[in-house]
C-alpha angles and dihedrals in degrees: 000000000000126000091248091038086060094049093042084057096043086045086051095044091052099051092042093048102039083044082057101041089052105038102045094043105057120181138224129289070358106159112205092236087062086053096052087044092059098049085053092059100041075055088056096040095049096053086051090052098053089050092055096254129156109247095221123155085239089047084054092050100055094049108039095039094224124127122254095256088043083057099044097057092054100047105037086069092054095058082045084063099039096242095121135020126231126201136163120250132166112276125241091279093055091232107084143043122269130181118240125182138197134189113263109271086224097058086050096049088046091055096051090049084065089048117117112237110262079215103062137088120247112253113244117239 
């Protein structure tokens, strides 16, 4: 399979399983509209992830347009899940604290695992 053909279908299994991850495993006191929120953001993370971007919570903020806090209550629910993974690390300045984030190895390893072999022929219909 092509090298396009191989991200199109990654891009596809994520949306479909973190869709599912967050959909059918609401949480409490959970509104639908935080759920779809955070689909949205797994969506722009994840974009982020596959160009090579730092998922900072000041990264998140430039591109999405949203304020911190606006951020924050998005994503927070999203490390609650283990979706994502959050460490500290030393802001651009290099003086003070700043929250990066990673998807989940897991959730990377699991889509791998749904991913057709390059390797293999196609199966004739």
């Amino acid at each position: 399979m092509t090298r396009a053909l191989n991200l199109q279908w990654h891009s596809l299994a994520f949306s479909a399983f973190i869709f599912h991850e967050i959909v059918d495993n609401p949480q409490e006191d959970e509104t639908p509209q935080s759920r779809l929120k955070q689909i949205g953001m797994m969506s722009v993370l994840y974009i982020m992830h596959q160009g090579h971007q730092q998922l900072t919570l000041s990264n998140i903020v430039e591109l999405t347009g949203l304020t911190r806090t606006g951020v924050t209550e998005t994503i927070d629910p999203l490390v609650r899940r283990g979706l994502l993974t959050e460490k500290f690390v030393k802001n651009s300045m290099g003086r003070g604290k700043a929250r990066q984030f990673d998807i989940a190895p897991q959730i990377l390893e699991k889509l791998r695992s749904f991913q057709p072999d390059s390797n293999s022929e196609p199966s004739e219909r």
